[in-house]
C-alpha positions as CSV (number, residue, x, y, z in Angstrom):
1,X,-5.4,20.3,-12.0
2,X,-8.5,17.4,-12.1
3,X,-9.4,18.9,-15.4
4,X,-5.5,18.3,-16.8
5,X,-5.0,14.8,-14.6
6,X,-8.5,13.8,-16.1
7,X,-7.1,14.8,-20.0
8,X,-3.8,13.0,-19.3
9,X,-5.5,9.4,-18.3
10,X,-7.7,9.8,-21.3
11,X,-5.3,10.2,-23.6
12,X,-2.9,7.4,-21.8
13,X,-5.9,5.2,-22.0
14,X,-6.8,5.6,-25.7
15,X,-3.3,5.6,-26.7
16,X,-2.6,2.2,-25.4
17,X,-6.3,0.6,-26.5
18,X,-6.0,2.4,-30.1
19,X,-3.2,1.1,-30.9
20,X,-3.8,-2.2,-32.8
21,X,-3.2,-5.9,-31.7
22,X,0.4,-6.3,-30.6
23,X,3.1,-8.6,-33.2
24,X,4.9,-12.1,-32.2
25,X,7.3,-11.1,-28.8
26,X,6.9,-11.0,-25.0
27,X,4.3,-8.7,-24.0
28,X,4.6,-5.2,-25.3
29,X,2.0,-3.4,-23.5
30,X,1.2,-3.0,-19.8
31,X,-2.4,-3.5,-19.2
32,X,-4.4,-2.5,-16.0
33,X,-4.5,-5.1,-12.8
34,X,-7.9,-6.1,-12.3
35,X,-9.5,-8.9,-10.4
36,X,-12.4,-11.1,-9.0
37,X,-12.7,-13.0,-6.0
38,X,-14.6,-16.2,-5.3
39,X,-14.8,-19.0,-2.5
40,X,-11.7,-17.5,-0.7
41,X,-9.6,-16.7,-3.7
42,X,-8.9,-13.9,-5.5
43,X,-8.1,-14.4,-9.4
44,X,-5.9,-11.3,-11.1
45,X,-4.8,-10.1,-13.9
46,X,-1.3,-8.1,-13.4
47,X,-0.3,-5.4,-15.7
48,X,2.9,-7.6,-16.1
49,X,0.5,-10.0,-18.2
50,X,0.6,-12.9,-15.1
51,X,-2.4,-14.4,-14.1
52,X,-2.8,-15.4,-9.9
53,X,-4.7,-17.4,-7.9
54,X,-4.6,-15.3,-4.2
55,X,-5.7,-16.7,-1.0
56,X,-8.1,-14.0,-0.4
57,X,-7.3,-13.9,3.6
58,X,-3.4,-14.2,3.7
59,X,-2.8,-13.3,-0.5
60,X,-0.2,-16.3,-0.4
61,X,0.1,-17.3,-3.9
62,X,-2.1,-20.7,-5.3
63,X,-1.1,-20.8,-8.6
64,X,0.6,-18.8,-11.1
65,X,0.4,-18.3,-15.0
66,X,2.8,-18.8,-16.3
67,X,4.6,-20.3,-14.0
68,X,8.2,-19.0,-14.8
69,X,9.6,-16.1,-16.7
70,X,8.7,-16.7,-20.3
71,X,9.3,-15.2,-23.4
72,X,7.9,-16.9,-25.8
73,X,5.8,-15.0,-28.5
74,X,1.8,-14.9,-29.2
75,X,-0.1,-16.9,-31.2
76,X,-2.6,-16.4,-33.7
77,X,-4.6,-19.9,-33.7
78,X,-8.5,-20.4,-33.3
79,X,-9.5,-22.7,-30.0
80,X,-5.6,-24.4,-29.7
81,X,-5.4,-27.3,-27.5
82,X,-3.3,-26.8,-23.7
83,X,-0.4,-28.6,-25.3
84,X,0.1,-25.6,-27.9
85,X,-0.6,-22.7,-25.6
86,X,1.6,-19.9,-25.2
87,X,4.0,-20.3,-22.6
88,X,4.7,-16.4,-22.0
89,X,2.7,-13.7,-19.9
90,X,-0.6,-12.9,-21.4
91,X,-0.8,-9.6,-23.3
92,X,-2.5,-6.3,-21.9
93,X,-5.9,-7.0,-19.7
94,X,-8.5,-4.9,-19.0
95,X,-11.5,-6.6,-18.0
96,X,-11.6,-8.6,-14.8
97,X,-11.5,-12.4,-15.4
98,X,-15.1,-14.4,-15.4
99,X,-14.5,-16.7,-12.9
100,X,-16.8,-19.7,-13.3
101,X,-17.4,-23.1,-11.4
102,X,-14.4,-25.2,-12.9
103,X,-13.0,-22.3,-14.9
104,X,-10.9,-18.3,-15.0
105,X,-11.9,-16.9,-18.7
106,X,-9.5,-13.8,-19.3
107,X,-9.5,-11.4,-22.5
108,X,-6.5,-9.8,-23.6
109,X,-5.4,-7.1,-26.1
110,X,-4.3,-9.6,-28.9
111,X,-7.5,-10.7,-29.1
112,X,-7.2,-14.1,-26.7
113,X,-9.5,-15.1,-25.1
114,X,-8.6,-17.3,-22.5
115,X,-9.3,-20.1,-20.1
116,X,-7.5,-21.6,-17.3
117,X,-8.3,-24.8,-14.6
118,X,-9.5,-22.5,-11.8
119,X,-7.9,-24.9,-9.5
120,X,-4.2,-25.2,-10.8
121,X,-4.0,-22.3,-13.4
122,X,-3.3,-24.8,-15.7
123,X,-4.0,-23.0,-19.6
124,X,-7.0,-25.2,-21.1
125,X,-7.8,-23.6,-23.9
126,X,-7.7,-20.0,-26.2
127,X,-10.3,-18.3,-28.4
128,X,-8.8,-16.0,-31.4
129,X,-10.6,-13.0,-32.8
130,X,-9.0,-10.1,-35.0
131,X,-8.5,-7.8,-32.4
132,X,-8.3,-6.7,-29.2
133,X,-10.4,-8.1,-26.5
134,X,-10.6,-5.0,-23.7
135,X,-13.8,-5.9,-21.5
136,X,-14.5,-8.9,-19.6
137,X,-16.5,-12.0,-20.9
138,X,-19.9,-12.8,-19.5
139,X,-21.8,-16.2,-19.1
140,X,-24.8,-17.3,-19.7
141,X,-26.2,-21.2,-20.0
142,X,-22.8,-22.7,-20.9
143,X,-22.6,-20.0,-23.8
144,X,-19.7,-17.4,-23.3
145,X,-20.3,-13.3,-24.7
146,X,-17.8,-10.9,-25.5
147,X,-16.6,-8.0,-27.7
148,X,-13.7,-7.0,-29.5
149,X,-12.1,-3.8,-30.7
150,X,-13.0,-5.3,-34.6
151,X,-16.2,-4.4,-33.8
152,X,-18.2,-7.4,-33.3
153,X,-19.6,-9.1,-30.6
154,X,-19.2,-12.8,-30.3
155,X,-20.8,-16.0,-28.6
156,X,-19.0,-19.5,-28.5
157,X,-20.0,-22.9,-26.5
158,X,-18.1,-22.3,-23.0
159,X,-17.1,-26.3,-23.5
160,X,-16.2,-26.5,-27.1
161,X,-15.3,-22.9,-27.9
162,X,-17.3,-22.8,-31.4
163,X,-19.2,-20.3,-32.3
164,X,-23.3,-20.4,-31.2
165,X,-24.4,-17.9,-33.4
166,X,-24.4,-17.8,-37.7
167,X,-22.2,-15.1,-37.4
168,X,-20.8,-12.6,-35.1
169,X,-23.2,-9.2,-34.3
170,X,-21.1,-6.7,-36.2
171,X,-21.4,-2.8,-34.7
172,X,-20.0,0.3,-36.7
173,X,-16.9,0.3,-33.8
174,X,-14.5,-0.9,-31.1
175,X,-16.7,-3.0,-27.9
176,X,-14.9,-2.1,-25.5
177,X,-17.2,-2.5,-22.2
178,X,-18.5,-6.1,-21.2
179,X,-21.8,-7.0,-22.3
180,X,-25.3,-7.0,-20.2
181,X,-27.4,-10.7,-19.9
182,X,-31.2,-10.4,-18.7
183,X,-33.0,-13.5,-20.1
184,X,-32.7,-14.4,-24.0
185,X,-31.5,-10.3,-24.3
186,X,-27.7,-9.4,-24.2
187,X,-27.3,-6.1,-24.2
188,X,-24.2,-4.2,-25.4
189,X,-22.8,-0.6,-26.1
190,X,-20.1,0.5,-29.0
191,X,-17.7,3.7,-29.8
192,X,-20.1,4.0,-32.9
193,X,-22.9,6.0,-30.4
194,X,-24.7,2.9,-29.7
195,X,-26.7,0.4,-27.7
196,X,-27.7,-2.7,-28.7
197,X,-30.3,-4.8,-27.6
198,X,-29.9,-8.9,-28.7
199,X,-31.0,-12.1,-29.3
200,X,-28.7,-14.2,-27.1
201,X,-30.0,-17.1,-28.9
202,X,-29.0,-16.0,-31.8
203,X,-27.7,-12.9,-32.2
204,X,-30.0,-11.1,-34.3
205,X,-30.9,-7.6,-33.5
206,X,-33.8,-6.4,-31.4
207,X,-33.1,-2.9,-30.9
208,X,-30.8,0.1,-31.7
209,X,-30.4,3.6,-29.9
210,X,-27.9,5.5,-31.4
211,X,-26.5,8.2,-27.9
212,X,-24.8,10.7,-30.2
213,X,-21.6,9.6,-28.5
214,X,-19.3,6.7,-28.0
215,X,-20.0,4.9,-25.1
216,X,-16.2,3.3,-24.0
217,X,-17.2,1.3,-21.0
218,X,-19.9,-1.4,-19.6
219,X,-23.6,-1.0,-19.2
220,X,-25.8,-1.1,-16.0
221,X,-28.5,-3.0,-16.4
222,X,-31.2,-2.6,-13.6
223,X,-35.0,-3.3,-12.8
224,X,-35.7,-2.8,-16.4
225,X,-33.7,0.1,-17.0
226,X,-30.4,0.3,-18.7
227,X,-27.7,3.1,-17.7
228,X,-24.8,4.0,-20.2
229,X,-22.2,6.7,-19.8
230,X,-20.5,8.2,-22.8
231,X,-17.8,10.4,-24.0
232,X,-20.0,13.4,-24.4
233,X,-20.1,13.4,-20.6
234,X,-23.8,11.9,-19.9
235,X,-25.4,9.2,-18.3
236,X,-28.5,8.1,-20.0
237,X,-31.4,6.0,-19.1
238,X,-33.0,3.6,-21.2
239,X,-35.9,1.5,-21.5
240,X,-34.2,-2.1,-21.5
241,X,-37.6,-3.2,-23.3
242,X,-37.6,-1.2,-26.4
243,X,-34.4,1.4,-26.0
244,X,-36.6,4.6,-25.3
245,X,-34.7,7.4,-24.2
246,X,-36.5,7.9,-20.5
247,X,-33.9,10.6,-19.0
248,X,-30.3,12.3,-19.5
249,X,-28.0,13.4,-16.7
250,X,-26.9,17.0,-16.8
251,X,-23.6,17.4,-18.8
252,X,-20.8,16.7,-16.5
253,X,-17.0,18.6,-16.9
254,X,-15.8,15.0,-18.4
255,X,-16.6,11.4,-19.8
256,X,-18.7,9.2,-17.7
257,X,-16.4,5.8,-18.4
258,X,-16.9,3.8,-15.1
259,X,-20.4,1.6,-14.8
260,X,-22.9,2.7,-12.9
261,X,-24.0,1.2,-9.6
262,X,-27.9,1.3,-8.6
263,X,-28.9,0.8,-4.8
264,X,-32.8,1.2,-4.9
265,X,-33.8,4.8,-6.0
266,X,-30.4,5.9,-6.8
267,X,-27.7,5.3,-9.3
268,X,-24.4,6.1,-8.6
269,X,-21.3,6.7,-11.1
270,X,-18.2,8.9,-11.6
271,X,-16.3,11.0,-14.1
272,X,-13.5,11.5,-15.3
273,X,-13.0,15.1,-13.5
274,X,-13.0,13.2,-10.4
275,X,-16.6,13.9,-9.0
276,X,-19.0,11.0,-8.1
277,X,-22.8,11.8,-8.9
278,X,-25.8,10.1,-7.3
279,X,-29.4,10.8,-9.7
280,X,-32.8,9.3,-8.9
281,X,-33.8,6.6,-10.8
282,X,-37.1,7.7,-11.8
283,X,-36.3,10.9,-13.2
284,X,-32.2,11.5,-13.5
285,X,-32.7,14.0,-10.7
286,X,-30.1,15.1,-8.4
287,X,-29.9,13.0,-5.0
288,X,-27.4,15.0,-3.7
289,X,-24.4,17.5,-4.5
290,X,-21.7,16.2,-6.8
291,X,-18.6,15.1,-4.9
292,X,-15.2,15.9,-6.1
293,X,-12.8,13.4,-5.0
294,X,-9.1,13.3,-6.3
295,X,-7.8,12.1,-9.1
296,X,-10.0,10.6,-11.9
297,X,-12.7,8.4,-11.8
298,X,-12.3,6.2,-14.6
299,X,-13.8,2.8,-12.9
300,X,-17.5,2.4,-11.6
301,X,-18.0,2.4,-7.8
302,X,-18.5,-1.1,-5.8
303,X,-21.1,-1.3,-2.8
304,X,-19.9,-1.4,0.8
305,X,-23.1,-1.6,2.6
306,X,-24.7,1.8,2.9
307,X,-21.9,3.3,1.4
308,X,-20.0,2.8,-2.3
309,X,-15.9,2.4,-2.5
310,X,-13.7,4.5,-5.0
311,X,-10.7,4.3,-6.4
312,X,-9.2,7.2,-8.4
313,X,-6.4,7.7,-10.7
314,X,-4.1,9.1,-8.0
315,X,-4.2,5.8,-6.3
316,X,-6.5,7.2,-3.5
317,X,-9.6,4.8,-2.5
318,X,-12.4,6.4,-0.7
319,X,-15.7,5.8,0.8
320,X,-19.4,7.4,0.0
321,X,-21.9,7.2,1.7
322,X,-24.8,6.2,-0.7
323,X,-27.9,8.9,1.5
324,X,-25.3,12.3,1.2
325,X,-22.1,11.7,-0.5
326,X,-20.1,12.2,2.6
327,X,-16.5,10.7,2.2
328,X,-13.4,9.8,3.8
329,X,-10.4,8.2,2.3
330,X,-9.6,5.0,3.6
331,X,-6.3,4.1,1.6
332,X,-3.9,6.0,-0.3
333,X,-0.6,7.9,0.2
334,X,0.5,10.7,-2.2
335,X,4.1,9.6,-1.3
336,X,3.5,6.6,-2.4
337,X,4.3,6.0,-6.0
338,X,4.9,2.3,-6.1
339,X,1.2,1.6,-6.0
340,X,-0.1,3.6,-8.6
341,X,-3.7,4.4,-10.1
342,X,-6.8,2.6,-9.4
343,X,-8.2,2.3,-12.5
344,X,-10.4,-1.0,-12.3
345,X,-13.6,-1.3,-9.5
346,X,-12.7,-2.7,-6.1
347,X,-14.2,-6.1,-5.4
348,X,-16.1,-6.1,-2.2
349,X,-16.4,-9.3,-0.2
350,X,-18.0,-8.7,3.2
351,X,-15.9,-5.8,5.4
352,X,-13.0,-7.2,3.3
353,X,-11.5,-5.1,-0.3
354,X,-9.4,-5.8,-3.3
355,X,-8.1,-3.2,-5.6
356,X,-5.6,-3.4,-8.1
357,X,-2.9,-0.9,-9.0
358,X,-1.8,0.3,-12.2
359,X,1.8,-1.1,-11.0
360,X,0.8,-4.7,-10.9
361,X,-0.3,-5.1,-7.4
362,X,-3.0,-6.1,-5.1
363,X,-3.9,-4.2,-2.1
364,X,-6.4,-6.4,0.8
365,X,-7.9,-3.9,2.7
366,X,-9.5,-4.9,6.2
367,X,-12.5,-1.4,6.0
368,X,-13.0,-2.2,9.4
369,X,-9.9,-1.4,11.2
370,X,-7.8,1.9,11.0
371,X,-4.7,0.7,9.2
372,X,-6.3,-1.5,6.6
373,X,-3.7,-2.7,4.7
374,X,-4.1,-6.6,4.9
375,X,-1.4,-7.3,2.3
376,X,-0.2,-6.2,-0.8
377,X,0.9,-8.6,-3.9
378,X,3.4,-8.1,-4.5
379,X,5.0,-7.2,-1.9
380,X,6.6,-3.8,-2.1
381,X,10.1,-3.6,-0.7
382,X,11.0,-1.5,2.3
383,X,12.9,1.7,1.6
């Protein structure tokens, strides 16, 4: 039953992403709910294509984007001004936003990328590139970094949105997983097998390791090492200085999509047959029995202390404790189908959890008390 739910997500998944960039109209296709949370407010993405501003404690709406039911159709500009932004939902999201000190920076399957007063909502700006934009956008010295599904990977001037580089770094495939940053290096994985390692300055190449397989989702980039799961169902370790090969995981029963997470000796990750794995740092050996949770594990883990929280596809968040893999679901009701799948990583903020459905909605969960459930946005009606 994993082994078929684990099938049918992929091929939802790839379906959906594979399909092209979407024509003029309201939005067409559903994305995933995903968010980020910062001084007290949590910024989302639904799958309904509206962007939120949540008070994190209460999840009483701040702002909203847009602010009414819209349908106007997409655009297909470079860098248009506010007064000639879209006035409809955004199209599919995937990536959580970048939320920065005056600005929310969200990607989106048409290939937007764009930016929005983190105070009101208010659209500022948008960024055009030929196709979709799944992962998220990452910041670095005023300069934002990104990928697209035509393959390249981009850099423009967070304040001016031109381009830094000569040119865009152009891979053999779709860049679908957010990009890495450790000093003038941006690191970056692609569906054609590989890793890149970058001049951010520039964008000229430093190194390639090609992993025999596409890699779909974000890198982990840790204490010099770089961690990179991939459709042939590794994880694999890499020197971040030159792109040696210094370990492989054992072959798992299905892709390794989620990020990992690295908590001093060990790195932690999922699959998509629903087990969590836990392999020492050093080596890639086991730290413990794989854990088989339910549903598939399509999103990397987020740290809760000495313990790691997971959502699965069923919908079903759990806990693991980082020394032994014991777990114990903390939300989730198989009843319950207005919620849906987890499919993006739960942001963590103290004892405090946000995770987003595949039906549009944010769940607060409270980890420290028995009924958790904070609030849910929006709020699901009673029966």
């Amino acid at each position: 039953m994993i082994k078929r739910r684990a099938v049918a997500l992929v091929l939802m998944v790839v379906a959906v992403v594979l399909t092209g960039c979407m024509g003029q109209g309201a939005v067409t296709n559903a994305g995933w709910t995903v968010a980020a949370e910062r001084d007290g407010t949590v910024y989302t993405a639904l799958a309904t294509g509206y962007v939120l501003a949540l008070d994190a404690q209460q999840g009483s709406l701040i702002w909203q984007y847009p602010e009414t039911q819209a349908a106007t159709g997409v655009g297909c500009s470079i860098a248009r001004p506010a007064d000639e932004q879209r006035a409809g939902p955004l199209d599919a999201v995937y990536g959580p936003p970048l939320v920065l000190d005056d600005v929310v920076v969200v990607g989106s399957f048409d290939g937007n990328l764009q930016a929005f007063d983190r105070l009101s909502g208010e659209p500022l700006w948008s960024y055009t590139v030929d196709q979709a934009i799944i992962g998220s956008a990452v910041e670095a010295d005023g300069v934002l970094y990104f990928g697209s599904s035509d393959g390249n990977v981009y850099a423009i001037d967070a304040a001016t949105q031109k381009p830094v580089w000569a040119q865009p770094f152009r891979t053999r495939n779709r860049v679908w997983g957010a990009p890495e940053i450790d000093g003038d290096r941006l690191y970056v994985a692609s569906m054609d097998h590989a890793v890149y390692a970058l001049d951010r300055t520039n964008g000229q190449l430093i190194w390639e390791r090609n992993l025999g397989a596409s890699v779909p989702g974000a890198l982990t980039l840790a204490d010099g090492r770089i961690y990179a799961g991939s459709v042939d169902r590794y994880l694999t370790c890499l020197n971040a200085d030159d792109g040696t090969v210094l370990w492989r995981s054992p072959q798992y029963e299905a892709w390794v999509w989620g990020e990992a997470l690295v908590v001093g000796d060990g790195v932690y990750f999922g699959s998509l047959d629903g087990a969590m794995h836990a392999l020492n740092v050093a080596d890639g050996a086991p730290l413990w029995p794989d854990v088989h949770l339910e549903g598939a594990i399509r999103a990397g883990p987020a740290l809760l202390g000495d313990a790691m929280l997971v959502g699965t596809e069923t919908g079903y968040v759990y806990t693991v404790a980082l020394a032994d893999g014991v777990n114990s679901l903390v939300f989730g009701d198989r009843k319950d189908e207005e919620l849906g799948a987890v499919l993006s990583t739960p942001v963590v903020e103290g004892d405090q959890a946000y995770v987003t459905t595949a039906t549009g909605r944010v769940v607060a969960l409270d980890l420290t008390q028995r009924d958790p459930v904070l609030w849910v946005y929006p709020p699901v009606e009673s029966k």
